[in-house]
N, C-alpha and C positions, 0 to 999 in steps of 0.2 A: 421278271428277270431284270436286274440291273444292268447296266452298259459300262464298261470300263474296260481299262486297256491294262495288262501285267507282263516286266519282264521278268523272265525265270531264268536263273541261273544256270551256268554248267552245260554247254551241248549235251554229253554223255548221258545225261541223265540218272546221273548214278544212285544209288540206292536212297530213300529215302527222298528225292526229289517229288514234288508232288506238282501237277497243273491243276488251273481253272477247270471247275467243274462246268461242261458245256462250251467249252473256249475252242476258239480255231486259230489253227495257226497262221502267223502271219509273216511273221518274217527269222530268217536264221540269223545269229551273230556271231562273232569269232568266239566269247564266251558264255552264251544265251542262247532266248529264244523268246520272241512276242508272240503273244497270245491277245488275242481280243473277244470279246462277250458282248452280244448283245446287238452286235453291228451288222447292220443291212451288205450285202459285196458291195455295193456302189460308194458303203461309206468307209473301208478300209482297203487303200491302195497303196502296193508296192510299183517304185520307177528302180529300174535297172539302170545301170550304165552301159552306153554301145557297146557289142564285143569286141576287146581286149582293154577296155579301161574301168579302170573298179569303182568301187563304190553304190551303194544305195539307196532312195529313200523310200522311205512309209508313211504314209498319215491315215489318222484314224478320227473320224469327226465329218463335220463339214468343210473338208480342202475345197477350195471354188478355185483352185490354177488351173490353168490350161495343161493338157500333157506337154504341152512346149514349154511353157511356164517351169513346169515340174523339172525337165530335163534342165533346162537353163541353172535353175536352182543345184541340181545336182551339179554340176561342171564347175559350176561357182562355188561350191562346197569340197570338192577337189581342190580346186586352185586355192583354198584358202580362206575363202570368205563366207563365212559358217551362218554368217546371219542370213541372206539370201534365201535361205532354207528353211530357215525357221521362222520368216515372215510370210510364208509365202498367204495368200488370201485365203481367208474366211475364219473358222471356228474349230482347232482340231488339234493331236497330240502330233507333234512330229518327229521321228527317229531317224537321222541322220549315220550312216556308218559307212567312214573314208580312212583310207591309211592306217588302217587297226586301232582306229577310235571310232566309237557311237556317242554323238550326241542326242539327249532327248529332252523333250519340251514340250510344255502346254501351250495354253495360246496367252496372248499378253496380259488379257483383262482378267484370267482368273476361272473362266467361264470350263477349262480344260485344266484341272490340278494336277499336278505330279510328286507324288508320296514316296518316300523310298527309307526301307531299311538293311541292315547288314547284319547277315547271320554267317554262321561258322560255315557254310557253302559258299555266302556270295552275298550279288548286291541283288536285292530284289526294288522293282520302283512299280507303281501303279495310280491310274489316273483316280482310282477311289481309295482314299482309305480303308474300309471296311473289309473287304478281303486281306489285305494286311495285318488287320487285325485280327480277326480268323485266324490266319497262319502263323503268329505271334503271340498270339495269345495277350493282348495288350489290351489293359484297358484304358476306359476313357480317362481322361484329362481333366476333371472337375472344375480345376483351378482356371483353368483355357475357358471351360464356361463360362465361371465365374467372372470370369477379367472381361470380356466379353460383354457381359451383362454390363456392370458395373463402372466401367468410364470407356471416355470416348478418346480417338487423337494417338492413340498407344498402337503399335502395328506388332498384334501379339504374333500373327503369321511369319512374320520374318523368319524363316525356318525352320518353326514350329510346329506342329501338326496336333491335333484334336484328339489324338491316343499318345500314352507313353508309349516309349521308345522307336517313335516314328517321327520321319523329317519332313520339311516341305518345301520343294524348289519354287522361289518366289516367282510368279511371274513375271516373264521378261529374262528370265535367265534358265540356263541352263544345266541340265547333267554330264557331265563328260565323264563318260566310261575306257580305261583302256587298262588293258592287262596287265598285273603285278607292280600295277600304281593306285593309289587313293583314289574314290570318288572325288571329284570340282565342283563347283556350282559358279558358272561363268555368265556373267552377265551378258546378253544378244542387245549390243545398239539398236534404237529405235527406229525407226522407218525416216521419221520426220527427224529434222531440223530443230534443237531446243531452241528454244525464243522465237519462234516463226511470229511473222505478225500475224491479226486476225486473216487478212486478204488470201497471205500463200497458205495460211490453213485453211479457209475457207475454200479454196480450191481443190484440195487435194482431198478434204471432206466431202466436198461433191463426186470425186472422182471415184474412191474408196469406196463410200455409201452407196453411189448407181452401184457397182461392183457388188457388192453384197447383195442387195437386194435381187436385181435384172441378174444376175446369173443364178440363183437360186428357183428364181419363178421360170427360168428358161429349162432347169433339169430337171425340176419337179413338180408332177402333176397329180391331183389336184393342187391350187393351193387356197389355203383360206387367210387372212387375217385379223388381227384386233384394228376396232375403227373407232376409239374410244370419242374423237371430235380433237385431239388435243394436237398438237405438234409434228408431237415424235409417232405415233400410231398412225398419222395419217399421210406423212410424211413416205414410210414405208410404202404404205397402198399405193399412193400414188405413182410410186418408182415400181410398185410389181404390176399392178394394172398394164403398163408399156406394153408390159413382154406377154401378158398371157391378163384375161376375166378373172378377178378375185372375186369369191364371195366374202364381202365384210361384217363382222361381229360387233355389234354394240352394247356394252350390259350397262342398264340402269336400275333404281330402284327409286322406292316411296323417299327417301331424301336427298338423292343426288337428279331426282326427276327437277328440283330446285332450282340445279345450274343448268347453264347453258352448252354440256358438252353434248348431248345430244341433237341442240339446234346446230352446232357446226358436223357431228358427223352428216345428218341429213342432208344438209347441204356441201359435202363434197361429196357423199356419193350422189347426187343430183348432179352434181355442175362437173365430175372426173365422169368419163364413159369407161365402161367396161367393168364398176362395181356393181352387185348385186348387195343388196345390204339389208340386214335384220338386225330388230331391236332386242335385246333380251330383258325382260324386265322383271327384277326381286319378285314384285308385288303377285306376279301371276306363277312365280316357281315355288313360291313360298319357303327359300331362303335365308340365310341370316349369318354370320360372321362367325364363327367358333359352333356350328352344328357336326354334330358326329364325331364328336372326341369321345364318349364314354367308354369304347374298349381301343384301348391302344394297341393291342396287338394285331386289331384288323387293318390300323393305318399303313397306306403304303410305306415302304423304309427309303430312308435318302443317306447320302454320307454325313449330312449335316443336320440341324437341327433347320427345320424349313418355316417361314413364316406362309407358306402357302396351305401348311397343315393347319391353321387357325381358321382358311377360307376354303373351305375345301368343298362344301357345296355352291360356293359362290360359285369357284371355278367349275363346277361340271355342270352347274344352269348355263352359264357363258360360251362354254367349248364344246355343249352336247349337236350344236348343229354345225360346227367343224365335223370333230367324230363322227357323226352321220353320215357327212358326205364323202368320208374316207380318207380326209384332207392326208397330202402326202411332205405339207413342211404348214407348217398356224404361225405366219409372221407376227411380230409384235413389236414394239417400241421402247420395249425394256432397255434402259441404259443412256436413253435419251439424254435424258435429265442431269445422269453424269456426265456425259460429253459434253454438250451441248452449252449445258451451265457449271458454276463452279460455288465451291462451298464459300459459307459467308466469309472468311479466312481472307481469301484472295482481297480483300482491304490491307490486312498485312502486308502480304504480297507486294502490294501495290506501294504502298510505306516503306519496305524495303529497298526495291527500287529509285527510291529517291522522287515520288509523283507523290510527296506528304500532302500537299495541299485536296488534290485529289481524292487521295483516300479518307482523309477526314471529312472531307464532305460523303464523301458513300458512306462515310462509320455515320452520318445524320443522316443519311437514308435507313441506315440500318435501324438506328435507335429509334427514327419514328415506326416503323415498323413491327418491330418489337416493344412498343412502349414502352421505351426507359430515356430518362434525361439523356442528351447528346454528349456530356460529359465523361459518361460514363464509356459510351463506344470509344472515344477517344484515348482516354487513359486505359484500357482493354490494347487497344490496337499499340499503344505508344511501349505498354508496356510487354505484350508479348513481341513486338521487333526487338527490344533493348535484353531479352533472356535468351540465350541460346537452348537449343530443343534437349538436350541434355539436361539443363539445369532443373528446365521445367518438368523433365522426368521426375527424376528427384526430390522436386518440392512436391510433385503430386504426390509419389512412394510416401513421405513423411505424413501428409495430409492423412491418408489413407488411414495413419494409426493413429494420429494424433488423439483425435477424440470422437467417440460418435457422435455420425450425426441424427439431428433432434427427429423427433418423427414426422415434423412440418416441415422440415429442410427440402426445397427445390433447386437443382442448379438455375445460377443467377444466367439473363438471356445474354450477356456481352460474355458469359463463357464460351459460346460458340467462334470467338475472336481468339483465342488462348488456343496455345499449341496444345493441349490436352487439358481435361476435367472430369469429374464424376460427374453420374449421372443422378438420377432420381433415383433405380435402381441399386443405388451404391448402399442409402439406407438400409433394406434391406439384411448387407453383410453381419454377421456375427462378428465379434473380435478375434477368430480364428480367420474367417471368412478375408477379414480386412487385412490382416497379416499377409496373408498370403497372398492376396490381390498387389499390397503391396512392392512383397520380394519379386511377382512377375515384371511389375511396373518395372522396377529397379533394376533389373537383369538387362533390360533394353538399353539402359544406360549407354554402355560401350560403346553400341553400334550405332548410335543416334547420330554424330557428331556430321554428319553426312549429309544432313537433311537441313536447309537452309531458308524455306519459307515455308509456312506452313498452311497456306491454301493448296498450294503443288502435293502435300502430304495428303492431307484431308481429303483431295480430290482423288488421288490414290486409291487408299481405302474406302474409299465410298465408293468408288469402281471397281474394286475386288470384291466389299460385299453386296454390291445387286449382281455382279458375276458368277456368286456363291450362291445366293438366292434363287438365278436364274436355271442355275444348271440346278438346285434341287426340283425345281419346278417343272422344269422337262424330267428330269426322273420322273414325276409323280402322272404328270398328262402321261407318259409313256406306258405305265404299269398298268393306269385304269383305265383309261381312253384312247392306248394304241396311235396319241397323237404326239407324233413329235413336234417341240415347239422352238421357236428360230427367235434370235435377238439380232439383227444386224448393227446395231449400234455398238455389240459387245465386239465384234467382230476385230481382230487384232489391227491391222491396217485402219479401221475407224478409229478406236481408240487412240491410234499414235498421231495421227491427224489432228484428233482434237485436244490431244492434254502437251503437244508440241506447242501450242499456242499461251503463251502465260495466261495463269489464270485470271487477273485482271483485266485480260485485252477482251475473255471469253463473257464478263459482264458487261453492260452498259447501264446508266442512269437512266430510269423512263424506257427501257426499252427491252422485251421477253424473247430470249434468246438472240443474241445477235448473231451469233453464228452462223445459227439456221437460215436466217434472215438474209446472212451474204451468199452461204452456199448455197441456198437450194432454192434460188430464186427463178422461174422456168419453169421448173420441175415439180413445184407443188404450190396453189391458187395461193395470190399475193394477202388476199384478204387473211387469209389461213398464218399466214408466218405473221402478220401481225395484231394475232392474239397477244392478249397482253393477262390472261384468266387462265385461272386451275385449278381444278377439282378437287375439295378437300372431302374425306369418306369419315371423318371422324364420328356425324352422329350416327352413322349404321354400323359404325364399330360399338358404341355405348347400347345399340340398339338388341346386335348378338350378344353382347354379354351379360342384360337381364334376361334372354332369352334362354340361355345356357348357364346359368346362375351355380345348378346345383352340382352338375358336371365340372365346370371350373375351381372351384370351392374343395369339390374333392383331390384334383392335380393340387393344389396348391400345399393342402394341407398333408398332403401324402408326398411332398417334395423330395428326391435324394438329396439334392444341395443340404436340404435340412437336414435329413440323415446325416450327413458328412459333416454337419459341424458348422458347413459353413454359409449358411443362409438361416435368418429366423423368421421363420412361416408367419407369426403374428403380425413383423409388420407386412409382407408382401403381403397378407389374410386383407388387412387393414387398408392397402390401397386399392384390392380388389373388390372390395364390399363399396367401397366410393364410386369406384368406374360401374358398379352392375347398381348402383344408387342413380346414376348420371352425374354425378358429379366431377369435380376436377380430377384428373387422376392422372399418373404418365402411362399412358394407352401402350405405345413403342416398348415400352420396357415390359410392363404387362404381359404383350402378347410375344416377346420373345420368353420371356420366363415358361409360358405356357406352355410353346412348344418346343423348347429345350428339355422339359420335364417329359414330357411324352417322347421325346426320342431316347432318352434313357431308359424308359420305359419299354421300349421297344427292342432296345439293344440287348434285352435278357437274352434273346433265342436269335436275332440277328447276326450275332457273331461267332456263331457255331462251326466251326473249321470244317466239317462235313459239307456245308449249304455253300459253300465258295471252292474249296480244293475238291481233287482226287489223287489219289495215285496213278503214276505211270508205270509204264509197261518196260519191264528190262527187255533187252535184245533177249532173243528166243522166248519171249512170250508172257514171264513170270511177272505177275503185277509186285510191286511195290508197297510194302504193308507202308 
């Protein structure tokens, strides 16, 4: 069973009205009624207002406030101050209703979506798409794929959503409902301070972070986590270890036995008390990266297109001695990476600002690193501050059809310096394919005008899609292994911590993670934050996909995109006969094409208005055809 939250139109329920199939009630509204699926009691709570003062709130998710917390939030949502409420800590939907308005919201990072469409009854919204589409009858968005695949830097989300005729409240904002007036979408100010320095975000990262973690390991028992040796993984343990004995998770195999994240887990679960720790290792589970795709329709369903569907025995060698022991939250370190660090952009950023000397020298960190002349980051950087993000919309739209590209064509490495560019996958496109990808691009135009550096973008959407990622992931642990899985990084109050701090303050020269470095110094071994290494998995990626050759080969060549016109199978054929060669290939775009194609595949019998609604019951008994 999937988990998500729906509101439903109309108290009355008047004819033809239908509910979630399997849903409990959760809360009444002046023109509605929430429903949630899925959800343990302890994770969907309604707060009341004292008797004789109004007002409500719900959340559904991981709320981590106190019931004082909660009340206070409500009182401040009376009086006025809307945001209070919908910051409140941790991971979860919130439905606010004061003064004959409902407000509702996900959580900031992404990790809690909220979808909403308007039919001839009303306004229906839900934290999944897919029942929406059920009850709509809509189909997928191809195009939203496609763009998707095909360049980076573009925020097709912006109120868009992955089926036609269906919206998407962007994280960070709101739905405001009130009777015989239009839906809103209201922005919720952030927690933090914009421009904070490293110092006052580092602090409040420490504060936020304990908060996530130490009140999660405090409500729920067992708990297990990821102990992968790196940072952010162990960072977490550290902070849940305080409050209660973690058993920690370590998964290796025959090529990442190479690096050194295994000699740093061992040694913090040695030198942290209170971890018990197991290694899990490929080599003895017999494993491999893209195993058990050949019948799509027995893969778990997500709302999105999941890159955890490619690693799907990886994950249940890794999480089967979680599962085992019943674990009641499997923390993880998901999201680290985005807070913590920022996209290479923030040299922009930093140029913007007026710190040029600065950033030119990081564009020559950059370029030796990527191996390319220093020249080249520079005129990259000089030249994406001097374009406004609009512009470069539109040059990209034009690119787009100008002419195809060759079948050698790679994005050059000082594109990741540029407000937007295609990707490897953009080949790929068809001339319909590219058209279209295009008039997406170009539609963003208008609302671009808004967005003023483009590491603060980048850093964005890179934290909406591992929030997207994340929450498909815990779908999938939840469906097979009855394990729920926890990001505290993704956690709304972490987020605003850390992306309140410019993204340039959030790098340093010579130095891996600094953030981590100022906040969580105490709280997890000194040696630890100043790793300066990180685990790349690419050859066990090239490893599953001669492993999986003939299965993959078949998804590609049986592509909808290609049905539709708008992808031609020879070249994606072509770059995937390179990767399952070992050869150079763009791996990322690869294994998203992969498992976007099997979630289409999947969605033939997934969206069946039967498997998500029912009919309700009229007063005096009579169902509801």
């Amino acid at each position: 069973m999937n988990r998500f939250v729906v509101g439903v139109p109309a108290p009355d329920f008047a004819r033809g009205i239908v509910v979630p199939r399997d849903g409990t009630a959760l809360l009444d509204l002046p023109r509605g009624r929430v429903w949630t699926v899925g959800h343990d009691t302890h994770e969907a709570i309604v707060t009341a207002a004292p008797a004789g003062e109004g007002g409500r709130l719900a959340t559904a998710g991981h709320c981590l406030a106190t019931a004082a917390e909660r009340q206070a939030a409500l009182a401040a949502g009376r009086d006025g101050d809307l945001a209070a409420a919908l910051r409140l800590a941790g991971s979860h939907l919130t439905v606010l209703s004061v003064g004959g308005e409902t407000w509702v919201a996900g959580d900031r990072s992404g990790v809690v979506p909220l979808y909403w469409l308007e039919d001839e009854i009303g306004i229906w919204w839900s934290t999944a798409a897919l029942p929406l589409a059920a009850l709509s009858d809509a189909a997928p968005d191809l195009v939203w794929l496609l763009a998707d695949l095909a360049v980076t830097g573009v925020d097709f989300r912006l109120g868009s959503a992955h089926f036609a005729q269906m919206r998407r409240v962007p994280p960070g904002s709101a739905l405001m409902l009130r009777e015989h007036a239009a839906p809103r979408i209201v922005p919720v100010p952030a927690a933090g301070r914009p421009g904070w320095s490293l110092a006052d975000g580092a602090r409040q990262l420490r504060e936020t972070l304990t908060v996530a973690v130490e009140r999660r390991a405090q409500r729920l028992e067992p708990v297990t986590c990821d102990l992968s040796g790196g940072v952010d993984s162990s960072s977490v343990a550290c902070l849940a270890v305080r409050e209660r004995p973690v058993f920690a998770i370590t998964y290796t195999d025959a090529r990442m036995a190479e690096d050194d994240d295994v000699l740093y887990a061992r040694r913090v679960a040695a030198e942290v008390d209170g971890i018990t720790h197991q290694v899990i290792s490929g080599r003895d589970t017999a494993v491999a990266h893209f195993d058990g795709l050949d019948a799509p329709e027995a893969l778990p369903l997500t709302d999105l297109p999941s890159m955890s569907i490619g690693v799907l025995s990886v994950l249940a060698a890794r999480l089967a001695p979680a599962a085992s022991r019943g674990s009641a939250a499997h923390l993880t370190g998901r999201g680290g990476d985005n807070v913590l660090g920022t996209a290479s952009s923030h040299r922009v950023d930093q140029f913007l600002a007026g710190h040029r000397g600065q950033a030119l020298r990081r564009g020559s960190d950059f370029a030796r690193a990527v191996r390319i002349a220093p020249w080249r980051a520079w005129r990259q950087i000089a030249a994406t501050a001097a374009t406004p993000y609009p512009r470069a919309l539109a040059r990209l739209a034009d690119r787009m059809t100008a002419t195809p590209l060759p079948d050698d064509w790679r994005p050059a490495p000082e594109d990741a310096l540029a407000w937007c560019s295609a990707t490897a996958g953009a080949r790929w496109l068809t001339a319909a394919g590219r058209q279209a990808v295009a008039d997406r691009v170009a539609a963003r135009v208008p609302d671009a005008g808004a967005y003023r550096a483009p590491g603060a973008l980048h850093d964005r959407l890179d934290l909406e899609w591992m929030a997207a990622e994340h929450a498909t992931f815990d779908t999938i642990a939840r469906q097979l292994w009855h394990l729920p899985i926890h990001a505290p990084f993704l956690d709304s109050a972490v987020a605003d911590a850390c992306l309140s701090i410019p993204s340039y303050q959030r790098a340093r020269p010579g130095m891996y993670k600094p953030l981590a470095r100022t906040a969580l110094v105490g709280l997890v071994p000194e040696w630890l934050l100043g790793r300066q290494t990180k685990t790349l998995f690419t050859t066990s990626v090239f490893d599953g996909l001669a492993a999986n050759a003939p299965a993959l080969r078949r998804i590609v060549t049986g592509s909808h995109l290609a049905q539709a016109g708008l992808l031609d199978p020879r070249r994606a054929t072509a770059d995937l006969e390179a990767a399952i060669a070992g050869a150079p290939a763009p791996l990322g775009n690869l294994h998203a094409l992969l498992v976007s194609e099997l979630w289409l595949a999947r969605l033939s019998t997934a969206t069946a208005r039967a498997a998500w609604w029912q009919p309700t019951a009229l007063r005096g008994g009579a169902a509801c055809a």
